[in-house]
C-alpha positions as CSV (number, residue, x, y, z in Angstrom):
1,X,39.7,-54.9,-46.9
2,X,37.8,-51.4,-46.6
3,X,33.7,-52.2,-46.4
4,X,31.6,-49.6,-48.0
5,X,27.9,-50.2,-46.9
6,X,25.4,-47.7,-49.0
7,X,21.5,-47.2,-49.5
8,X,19.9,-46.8,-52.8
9,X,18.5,-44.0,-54.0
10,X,20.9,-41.7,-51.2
11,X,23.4,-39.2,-51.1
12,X,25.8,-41.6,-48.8
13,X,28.4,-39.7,-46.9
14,X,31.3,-42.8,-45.5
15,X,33.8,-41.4,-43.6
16,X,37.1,-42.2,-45.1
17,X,39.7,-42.4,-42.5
18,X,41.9,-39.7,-43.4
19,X,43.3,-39.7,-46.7
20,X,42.3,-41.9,-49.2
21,X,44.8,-44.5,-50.4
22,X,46.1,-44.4,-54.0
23,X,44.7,-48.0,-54.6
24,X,41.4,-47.4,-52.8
25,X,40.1,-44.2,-54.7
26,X,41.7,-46.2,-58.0
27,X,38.9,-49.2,-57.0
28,X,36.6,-46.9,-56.7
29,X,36.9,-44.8,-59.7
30,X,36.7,-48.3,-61.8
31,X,33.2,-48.3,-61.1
32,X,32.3,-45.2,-60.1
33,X,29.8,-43.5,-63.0
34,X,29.4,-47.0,-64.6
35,X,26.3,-48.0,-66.2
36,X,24.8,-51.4,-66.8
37,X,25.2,-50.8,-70.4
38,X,28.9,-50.8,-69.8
39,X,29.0,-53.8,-67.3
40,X,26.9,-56.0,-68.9
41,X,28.9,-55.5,-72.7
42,X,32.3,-55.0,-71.6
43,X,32.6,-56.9,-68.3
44,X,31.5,-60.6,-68.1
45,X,31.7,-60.9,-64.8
46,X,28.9,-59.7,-63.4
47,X,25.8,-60.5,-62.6
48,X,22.9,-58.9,-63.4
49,X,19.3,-58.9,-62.3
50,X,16.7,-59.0,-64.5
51,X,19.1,-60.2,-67.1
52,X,19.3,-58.1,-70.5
53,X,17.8,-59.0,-73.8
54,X,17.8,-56.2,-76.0
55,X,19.4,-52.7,-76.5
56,X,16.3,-51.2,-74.6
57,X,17.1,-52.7,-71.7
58,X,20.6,-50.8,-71.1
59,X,19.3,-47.6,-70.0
60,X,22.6,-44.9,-69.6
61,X,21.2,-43.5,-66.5
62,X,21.7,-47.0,-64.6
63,X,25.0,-46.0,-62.7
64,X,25.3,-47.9,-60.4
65,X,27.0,-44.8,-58.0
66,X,29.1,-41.3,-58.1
67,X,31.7,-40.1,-55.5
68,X,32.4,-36.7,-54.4
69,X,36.4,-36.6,-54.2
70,X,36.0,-32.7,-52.6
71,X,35.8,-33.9,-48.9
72,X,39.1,-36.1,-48.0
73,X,37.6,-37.0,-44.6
74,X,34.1,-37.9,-45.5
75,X,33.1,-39.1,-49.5
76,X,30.2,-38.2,-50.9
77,X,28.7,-41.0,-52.4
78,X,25.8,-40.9,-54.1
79,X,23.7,-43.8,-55.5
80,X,20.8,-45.0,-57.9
81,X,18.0,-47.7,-58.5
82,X,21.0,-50.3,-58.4
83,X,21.1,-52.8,-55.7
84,X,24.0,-55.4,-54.9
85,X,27.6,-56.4,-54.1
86,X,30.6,-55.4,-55.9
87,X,34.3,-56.3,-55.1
88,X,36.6,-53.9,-56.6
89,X,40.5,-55.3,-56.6
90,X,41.7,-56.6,-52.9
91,X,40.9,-53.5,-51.2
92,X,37.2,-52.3,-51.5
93,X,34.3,-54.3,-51.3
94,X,30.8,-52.4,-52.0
95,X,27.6,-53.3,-50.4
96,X,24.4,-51.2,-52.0
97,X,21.8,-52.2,-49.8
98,X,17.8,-51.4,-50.3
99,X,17.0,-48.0,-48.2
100,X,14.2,-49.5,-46.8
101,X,16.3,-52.4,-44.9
102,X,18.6,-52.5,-41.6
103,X,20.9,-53.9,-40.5
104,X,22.1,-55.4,-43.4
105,X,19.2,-57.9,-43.8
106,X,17.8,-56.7,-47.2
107,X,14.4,-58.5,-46.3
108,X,13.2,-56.4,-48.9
109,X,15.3,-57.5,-51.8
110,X,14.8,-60.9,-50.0
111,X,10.7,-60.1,-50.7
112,X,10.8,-58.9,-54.1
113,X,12.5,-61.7,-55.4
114,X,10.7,-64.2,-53.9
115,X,7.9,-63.1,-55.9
116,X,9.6,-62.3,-59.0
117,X,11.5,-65.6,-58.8
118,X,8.7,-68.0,-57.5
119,X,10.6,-68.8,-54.8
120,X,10.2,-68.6,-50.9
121,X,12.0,-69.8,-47.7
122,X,13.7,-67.8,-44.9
123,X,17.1,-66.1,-45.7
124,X,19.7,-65.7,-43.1
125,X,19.6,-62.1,-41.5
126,X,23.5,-61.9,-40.8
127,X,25.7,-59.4,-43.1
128,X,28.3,-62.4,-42.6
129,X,30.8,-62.0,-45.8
130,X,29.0,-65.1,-47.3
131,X,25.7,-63.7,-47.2
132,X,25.2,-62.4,-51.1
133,X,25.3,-65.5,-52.5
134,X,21.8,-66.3,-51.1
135,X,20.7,-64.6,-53.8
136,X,22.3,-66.1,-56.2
137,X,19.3,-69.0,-55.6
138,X,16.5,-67.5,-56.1
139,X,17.9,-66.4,-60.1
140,X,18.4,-70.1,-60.7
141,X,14.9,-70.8,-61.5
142,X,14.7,-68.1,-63.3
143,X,17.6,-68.6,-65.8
144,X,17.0,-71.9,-65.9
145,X,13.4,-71.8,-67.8
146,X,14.4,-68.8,-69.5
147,X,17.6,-71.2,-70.9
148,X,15.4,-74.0,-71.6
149,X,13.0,-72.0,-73.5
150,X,15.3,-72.4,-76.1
151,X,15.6,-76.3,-75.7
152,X,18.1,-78.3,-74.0
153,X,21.3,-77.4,-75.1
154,X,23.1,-79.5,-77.6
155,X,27.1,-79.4,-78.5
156,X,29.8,-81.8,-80.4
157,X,31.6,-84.5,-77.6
158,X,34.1,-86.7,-78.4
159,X,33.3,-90.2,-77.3
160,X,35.7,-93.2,-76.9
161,X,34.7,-96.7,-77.2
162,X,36.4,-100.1,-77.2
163,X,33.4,-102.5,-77.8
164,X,32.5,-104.5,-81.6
165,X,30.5,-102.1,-83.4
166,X,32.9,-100.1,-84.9
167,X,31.1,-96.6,-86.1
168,X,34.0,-93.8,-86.2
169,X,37.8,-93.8,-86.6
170,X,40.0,-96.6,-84.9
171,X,42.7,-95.6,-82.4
172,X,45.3,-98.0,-82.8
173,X,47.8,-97.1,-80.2
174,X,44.1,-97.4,-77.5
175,X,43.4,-100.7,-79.6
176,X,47.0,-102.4,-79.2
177,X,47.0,-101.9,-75.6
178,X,43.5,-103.0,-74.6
179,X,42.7,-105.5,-77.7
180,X,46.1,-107.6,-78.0
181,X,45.8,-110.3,-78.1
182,X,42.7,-109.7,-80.0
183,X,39.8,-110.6,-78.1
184,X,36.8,-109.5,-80.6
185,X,36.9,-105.5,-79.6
186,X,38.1,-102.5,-81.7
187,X,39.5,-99.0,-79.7
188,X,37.2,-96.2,-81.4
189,X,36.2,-92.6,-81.0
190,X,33.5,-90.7,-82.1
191,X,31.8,-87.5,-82.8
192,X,28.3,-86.5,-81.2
193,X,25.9,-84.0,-81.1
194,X,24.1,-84.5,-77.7
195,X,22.3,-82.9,-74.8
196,X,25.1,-84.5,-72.5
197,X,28.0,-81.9,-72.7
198,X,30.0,-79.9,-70.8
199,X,27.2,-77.3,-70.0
200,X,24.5,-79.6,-69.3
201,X,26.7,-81.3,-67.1
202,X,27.7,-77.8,-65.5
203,X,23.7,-77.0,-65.0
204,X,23.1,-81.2,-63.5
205,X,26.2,-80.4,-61.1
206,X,24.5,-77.0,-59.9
207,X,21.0,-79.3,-59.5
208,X,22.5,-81.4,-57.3
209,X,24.6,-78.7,-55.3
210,X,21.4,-76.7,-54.6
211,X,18.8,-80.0,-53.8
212,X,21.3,-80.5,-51.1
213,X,20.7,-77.1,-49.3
214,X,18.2,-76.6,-46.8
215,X,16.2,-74.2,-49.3
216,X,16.8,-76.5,-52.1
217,X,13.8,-78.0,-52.1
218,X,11.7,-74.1,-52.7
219,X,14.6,-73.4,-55.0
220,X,13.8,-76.3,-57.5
221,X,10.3,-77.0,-57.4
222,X,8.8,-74.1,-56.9
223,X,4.7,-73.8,-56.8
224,X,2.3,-75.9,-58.9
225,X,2.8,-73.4,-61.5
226,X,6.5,-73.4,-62.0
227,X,8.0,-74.7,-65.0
228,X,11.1,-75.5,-63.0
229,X,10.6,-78.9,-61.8
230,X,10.0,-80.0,-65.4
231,X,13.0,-78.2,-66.4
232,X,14.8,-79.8,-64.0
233,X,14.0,-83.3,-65.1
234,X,14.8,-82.5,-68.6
235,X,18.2,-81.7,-67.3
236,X,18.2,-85.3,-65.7
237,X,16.8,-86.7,-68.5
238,X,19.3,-85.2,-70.7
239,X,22.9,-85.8,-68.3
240,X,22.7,-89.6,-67.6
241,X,27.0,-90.0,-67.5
242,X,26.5,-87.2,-64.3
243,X,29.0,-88.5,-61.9
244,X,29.7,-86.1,-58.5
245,X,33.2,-87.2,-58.5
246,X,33.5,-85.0,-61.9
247,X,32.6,-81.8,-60.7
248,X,36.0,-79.8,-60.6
249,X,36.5,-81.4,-64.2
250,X,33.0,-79.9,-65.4
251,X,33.9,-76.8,-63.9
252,X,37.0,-76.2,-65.6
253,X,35.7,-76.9,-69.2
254,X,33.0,-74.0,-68.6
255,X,35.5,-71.1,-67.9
256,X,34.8,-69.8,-71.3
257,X,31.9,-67.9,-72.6
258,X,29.2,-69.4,-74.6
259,X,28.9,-67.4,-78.6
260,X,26.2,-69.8,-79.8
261,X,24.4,-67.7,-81.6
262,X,21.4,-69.6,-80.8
263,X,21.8,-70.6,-77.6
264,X,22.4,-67.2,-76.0
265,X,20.0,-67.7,-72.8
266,X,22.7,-70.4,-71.6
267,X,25.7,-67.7,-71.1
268,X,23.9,-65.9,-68.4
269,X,23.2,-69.0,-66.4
270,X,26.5,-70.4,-67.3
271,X,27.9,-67.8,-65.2
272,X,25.3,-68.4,-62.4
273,X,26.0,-72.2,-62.3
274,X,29.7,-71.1,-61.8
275,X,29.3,-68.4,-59.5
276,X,27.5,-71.1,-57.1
277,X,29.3,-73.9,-57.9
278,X,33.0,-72.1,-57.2
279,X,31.5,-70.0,-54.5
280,X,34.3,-67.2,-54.5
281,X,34.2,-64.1,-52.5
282,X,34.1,-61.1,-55.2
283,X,37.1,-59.6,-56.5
284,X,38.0,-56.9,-59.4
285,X,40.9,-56.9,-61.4
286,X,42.9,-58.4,-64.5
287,X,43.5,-61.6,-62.3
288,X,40.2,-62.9,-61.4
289,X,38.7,-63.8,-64.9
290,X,37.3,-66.6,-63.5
291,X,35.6,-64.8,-60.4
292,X,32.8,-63.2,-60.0
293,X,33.0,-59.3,-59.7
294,X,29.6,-58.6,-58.7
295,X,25.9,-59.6,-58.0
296,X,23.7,-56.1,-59.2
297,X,20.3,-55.6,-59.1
298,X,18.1,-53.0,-61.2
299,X,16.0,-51.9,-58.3
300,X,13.4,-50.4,-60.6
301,X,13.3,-53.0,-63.1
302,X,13.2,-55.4,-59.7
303,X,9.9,-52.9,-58.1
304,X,8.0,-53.2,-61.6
305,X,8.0,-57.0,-62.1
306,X,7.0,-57.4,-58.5
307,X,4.3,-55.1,-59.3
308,X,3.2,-57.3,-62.3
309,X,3.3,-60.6,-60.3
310,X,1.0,-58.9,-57.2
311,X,-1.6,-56.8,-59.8
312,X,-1.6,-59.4,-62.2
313,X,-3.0,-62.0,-59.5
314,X,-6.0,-59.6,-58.6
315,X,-6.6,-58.3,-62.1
316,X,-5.8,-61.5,-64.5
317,X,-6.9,-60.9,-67.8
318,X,-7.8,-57.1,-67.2
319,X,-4.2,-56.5,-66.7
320,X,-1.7,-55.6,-69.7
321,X,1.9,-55.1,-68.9
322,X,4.3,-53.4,-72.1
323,X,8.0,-54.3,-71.2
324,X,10.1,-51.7,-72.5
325,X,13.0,-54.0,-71.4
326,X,12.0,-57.1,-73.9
327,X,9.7,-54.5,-76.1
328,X,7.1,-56.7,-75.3
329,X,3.6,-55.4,-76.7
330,X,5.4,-51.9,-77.8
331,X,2.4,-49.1,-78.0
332,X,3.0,-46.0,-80.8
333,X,1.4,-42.6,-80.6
334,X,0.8,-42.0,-83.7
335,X,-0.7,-44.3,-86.6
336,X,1.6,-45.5,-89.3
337,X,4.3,-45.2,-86.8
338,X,5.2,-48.3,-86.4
339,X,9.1,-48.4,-87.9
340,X,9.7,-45.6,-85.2
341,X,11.2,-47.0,-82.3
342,X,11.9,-44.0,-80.7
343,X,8.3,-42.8,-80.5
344,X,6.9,-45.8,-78.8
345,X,5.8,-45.6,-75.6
346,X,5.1,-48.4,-72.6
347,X,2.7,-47.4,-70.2
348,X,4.0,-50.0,-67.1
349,X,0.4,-51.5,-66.7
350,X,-2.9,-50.6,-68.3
351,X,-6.2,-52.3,-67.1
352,X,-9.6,-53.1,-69.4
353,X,-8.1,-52.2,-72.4
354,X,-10.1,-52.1,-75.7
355,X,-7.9,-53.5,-78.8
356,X,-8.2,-52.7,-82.2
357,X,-6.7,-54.0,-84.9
358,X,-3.4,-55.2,-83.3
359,X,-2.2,-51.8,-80.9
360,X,-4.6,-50.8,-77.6
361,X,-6.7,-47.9,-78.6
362,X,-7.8,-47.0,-75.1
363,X,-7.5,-48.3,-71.8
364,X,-10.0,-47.5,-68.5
365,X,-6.7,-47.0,-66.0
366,X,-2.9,-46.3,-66.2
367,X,-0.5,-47.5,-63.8
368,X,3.4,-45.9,-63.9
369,X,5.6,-48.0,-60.7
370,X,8.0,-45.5,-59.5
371,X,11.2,-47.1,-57.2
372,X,13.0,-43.8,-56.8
373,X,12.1,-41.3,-54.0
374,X,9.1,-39.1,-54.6
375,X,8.9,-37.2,-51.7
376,X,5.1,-36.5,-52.0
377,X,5.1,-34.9,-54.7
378,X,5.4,-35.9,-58.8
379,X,8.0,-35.0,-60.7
380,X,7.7,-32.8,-63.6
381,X,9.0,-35.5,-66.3
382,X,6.6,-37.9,-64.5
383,X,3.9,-36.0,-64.9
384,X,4.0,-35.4,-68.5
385,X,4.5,-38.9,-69.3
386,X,1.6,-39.7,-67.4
387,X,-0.3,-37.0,-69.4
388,X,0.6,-38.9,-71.9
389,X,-0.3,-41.9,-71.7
390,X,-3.6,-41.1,-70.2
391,X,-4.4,-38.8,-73.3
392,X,-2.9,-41.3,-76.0
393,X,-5.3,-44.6,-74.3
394,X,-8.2,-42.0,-73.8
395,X,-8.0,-43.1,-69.8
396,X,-9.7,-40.6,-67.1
397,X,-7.3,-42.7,-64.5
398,X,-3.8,-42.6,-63.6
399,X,-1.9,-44.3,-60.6
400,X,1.7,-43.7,-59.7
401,X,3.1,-46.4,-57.4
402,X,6.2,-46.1,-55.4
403,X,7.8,-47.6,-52.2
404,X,7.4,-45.1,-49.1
405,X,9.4,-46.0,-45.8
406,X,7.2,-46.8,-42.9
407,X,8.3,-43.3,-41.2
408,X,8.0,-40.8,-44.0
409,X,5.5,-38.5,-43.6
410,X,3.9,-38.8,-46.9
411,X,1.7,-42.3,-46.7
412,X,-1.5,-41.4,-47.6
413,X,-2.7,-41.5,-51.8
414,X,-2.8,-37.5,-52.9
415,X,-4.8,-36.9,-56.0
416,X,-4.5,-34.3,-59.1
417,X,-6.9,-33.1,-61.5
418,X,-6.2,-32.2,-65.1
419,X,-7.0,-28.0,-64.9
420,X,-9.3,-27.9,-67.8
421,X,-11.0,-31.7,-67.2
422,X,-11.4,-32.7,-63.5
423,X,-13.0,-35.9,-64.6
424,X,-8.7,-36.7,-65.3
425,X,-7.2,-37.5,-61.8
426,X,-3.9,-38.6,-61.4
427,X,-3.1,-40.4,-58.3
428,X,-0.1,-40.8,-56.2
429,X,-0.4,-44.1,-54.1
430,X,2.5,-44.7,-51.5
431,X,3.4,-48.4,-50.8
432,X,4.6,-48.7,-47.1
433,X,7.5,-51.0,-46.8
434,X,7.1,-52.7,-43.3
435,X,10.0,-52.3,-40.4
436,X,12.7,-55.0,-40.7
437,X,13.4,-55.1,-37.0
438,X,11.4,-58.1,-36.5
439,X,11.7,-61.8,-38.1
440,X,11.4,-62.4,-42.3
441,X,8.0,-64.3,-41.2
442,X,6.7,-61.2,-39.4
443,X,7.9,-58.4,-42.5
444,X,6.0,-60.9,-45.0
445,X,2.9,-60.9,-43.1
446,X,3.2,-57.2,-42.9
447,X,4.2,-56.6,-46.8
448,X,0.9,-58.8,-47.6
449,X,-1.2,-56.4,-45.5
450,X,0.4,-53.4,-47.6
451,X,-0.9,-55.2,-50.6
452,X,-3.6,-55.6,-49.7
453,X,-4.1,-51.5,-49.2
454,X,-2.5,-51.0,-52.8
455,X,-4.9,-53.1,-54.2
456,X,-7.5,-51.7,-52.4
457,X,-6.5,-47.6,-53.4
458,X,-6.6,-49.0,-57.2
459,X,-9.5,-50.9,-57.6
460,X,-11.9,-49.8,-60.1
């Protein structure tokens, strides 16, 4: 198998041996110029980080990479804001790391999703061929609350019985050959809607799986804050035939999607309990429907919720976050404009906002989180939607926040002024990732001291 290790966010040139094989640039080309949109609606077996909930989440620019054909010896690859691991048939496997990692330890991805996740212990720092599917531990948590939001899942079982009382339809070839001669029991089945069903069961097997592992202990409980211990026991609660011997049985009646209509947080973590529980190495093609293709992560997505989690512990009620992805708290910019979907606007973070009425009428700060490359300088489409924001919440302050690597030249915050109105600054701040060289103890300590200088550049 060919290995294909790539940054984010890079123009990757992989040398390619000479020429390419027939089946090799046909793996690639499968993905290549893909979007999320087209992976999450046509392909189900991926998965993907944060999970999608409405139209607005599956952005078209979201490829996950390009490839230059017009060098034989040397493609050109080029990649975006997608992070993760992607097997393409039996002869490709692609490995989109974080730029700001080495050596294949993606503490950084590691960090993020800690925080995102509410989840901490050490990962392993190898880039052994096993070492994706630590990730696929810290989503459980996440999928798992976002499932039970919607209650514990209920379904139709059949049921057989052979005791007196008699409350469905008698099998009589089960009843001759346990009940004759007649010893005061009836052979019966019936029909039931209960929380102990095939995907319950599936989510109690992937439980006990992970409270066996020497993170399983972070994974499932979490801080005092996490809904996921309570979750967990509801689970329990709810799966009291769970025998370990049935696993492989449990498995196999959960190779099909789930279409309740209500129930739809339960297919993405269907897929995770499997992916986990069958622990597969990736593959692509028309004979794997039961594997997993691919673990992929929105990088930008990834950056801004990490954002949320650190501002949101130093600001707490100051702080408003509008997710464009769940159109959480959508913002127009004009009145009467509410049936407009296409005119509404979220500003990433806003702090001391003044409501009125229902939508924010102005706001003392703005702050945009930025995961792609800046190079020092902003953009022009990044500029005017700052401009715009900051002129629709009447704000005097912008912030920009993006992830610098610790030897770029640009580290410092850099400031503009509106030409006509200098009291309207909009400021570039630079968070420093931290080396990876050292241990995942010694990058955490550092990431919380580049926190710490973030908050600090921001504070009002």
């Amino acid at each position: 198998m060919k290995l294909i290790s790539l940054k984010d966010n890079t123009l990757n040139k992989c040398s390619s041996s000479g020429t390419l094989s027939g089946r090799i640039r046909e793996a690639l080309d499968s993905i290549a110029g893909k979007n999320l949109r087209s992976l999450a609606s046509k392909d189900r077996r991926f998965i993907i980080y944060p999970p999608f909930s409405k139209e607005l989440d599956l952005k078209n620019n979201d490829v996950i990479f390009n490839v230059d054909y017009s060098d034989q010896t040397n493609l050109r690859i080029t990649t975006g804001n997608i992070m993760g691991f992607v097997g393409l048939n039996d002869d490709v496997r692609v490995n989109i790391t974080s730029r700001f990692d080495l050596d294949g330890k993606n503490f950084f991805l590691h960090y993020m999703l800690q925080k995102v996740c509410n989840v901490a212990y050490s990962p392993r720092t190898d880039a052994g061929e096993d070492s994706f599917f630590d990730f696929l531990y810290y989503l459980f948590p996440s999928y798992l609350n976002d499932a039970l939001k919607q209650g514990v899942y209920r379904a139709y079982v059949n049921h057989e019985y052979n005791d007196a009382n008699v409350r469905g339809p008698i099998d009589v070839s089960r009843h001759i050959r346990y009940n004759i001669p007649f010893n005061g029991k009836v052979a019966y089945h019936t029909r039931e809607y209960t929380t102990d069903n095939f995907v319950t069961q599936l989510i109690r097997h992937t439980i006990e799986y992970i409270r066996f592992l020497s993170c399983g202990k972070s994974v499932l409980e979490g801080d005092i804050s996490s809904k996921t211990p309570d979750n967990v026991r509801a689970i329990e609660f709810a799966t009291s035939t769970y025998n370990r011997n049935f696993r492989q049985h449990i498995i196999s009646k959960n190779l099909r999607p789930i279409t309740h209509p209500y129930y739809t947080a339960y297919e993405p973590l269907r897929k995770l309990c499997l992916a986990i529980l069958m622990h597969k190495k990736l593959s692509y093609g028309e004979d794997s429907a039961n594997q997993i293709n691919g673990i992929l992560f929105n990088g930008a997505s990834l950056w801004e919720e990490y954002l949320n989690i650190l501002l949101a512990a130093e600001f707490k009620d100051r702080l408003k976050h509008p997710n464009n992805r769940t159109g959480k708290e959508a913002q127009y910019l004009f009145r009467n404009d509410e049936n407009h979907n296409r005119r509404w606007v979220f500003p990433d973070f806003m702090i001391d906002c003044n409501v009125e009425k229902g939508p924010i009428d102005s706001a003392k700060a703005i702050i945009d989180a930025k995961y792609k490359p800046l190079n020092g300088e902003i953009g022009r489409d990044d500029a005017f939607q700052m401009l715009a924001y900051l002129f629709r919440f009447k704000s005097k302050n912008g912030f920009l926040i993006h992830p610098v690597k610790h030897d770029e030249e640009h580290q410092e915050p850099s400031y503009l002024t509106l030409y006509n109105d200098s009291s309207v600054k909009l400021t570039t701040v630079p968070f420093v990732v931290p080396e990876t060289t050292g241990s995942f103890d010694v990058f955490c300590k550092a990431m919380n001291e580049a926190e710490r200088k973030i908050i600090k550049c921001i504070c009002l």
